[in-house]
C-alpha positions in Angstrom: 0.0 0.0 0.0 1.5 3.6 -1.1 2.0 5.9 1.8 -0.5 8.7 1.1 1.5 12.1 0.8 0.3 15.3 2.7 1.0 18.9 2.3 0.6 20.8 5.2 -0.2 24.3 4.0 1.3 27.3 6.5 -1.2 29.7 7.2 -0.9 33.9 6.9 -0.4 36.1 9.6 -3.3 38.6 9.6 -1.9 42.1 10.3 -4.3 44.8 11.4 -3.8 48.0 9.4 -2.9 50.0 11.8 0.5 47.4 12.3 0.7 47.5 8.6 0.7 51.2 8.6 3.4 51.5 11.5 5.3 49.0 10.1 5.7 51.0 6.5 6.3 54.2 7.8 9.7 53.0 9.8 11.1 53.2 5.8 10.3 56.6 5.7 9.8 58.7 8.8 13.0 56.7 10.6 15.2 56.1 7.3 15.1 52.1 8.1 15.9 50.2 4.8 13.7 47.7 4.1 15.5 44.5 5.6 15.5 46.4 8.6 12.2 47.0 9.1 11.2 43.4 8.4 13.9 42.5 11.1 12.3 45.1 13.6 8.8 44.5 12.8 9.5 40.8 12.2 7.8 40.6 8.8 9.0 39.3 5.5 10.4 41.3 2.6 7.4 40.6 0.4 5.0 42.0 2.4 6.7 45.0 3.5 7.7 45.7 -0.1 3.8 45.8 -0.5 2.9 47.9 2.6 5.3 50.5 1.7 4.4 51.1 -1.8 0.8 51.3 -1.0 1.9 54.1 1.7 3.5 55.7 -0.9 0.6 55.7 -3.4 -1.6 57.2 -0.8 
């Protein structure tokens, strides 16, 4: 009999906005590059990338 093979999918962090929001404008308002702020907010690049350009758009 074949062992069955599972995927265990990792599930999203939800972020409020307002985290979002404090998290983006550590780029700006304090100079932090982006690596840094994911490391102090403790966030990955990808989604920081995002919340920053959408603060920027606004």
């Amino acid at each position: 009999m074949a062992k069955k093979c599972t995927f265990w999918r990792r599930s999203k962090p939800i972020y409020s906005a307002e985290f979002k929001n404090e998290a983006a404008r550590l780029v700006p308002d304090k100079n932090y590059s982006i690596a840094e702020a994911c490391s102090a907010m403790s966030v990955g690049r990808t989604a920081m990338r995002r919340w920053v350009d959408q603060l920027n758009a606004e």
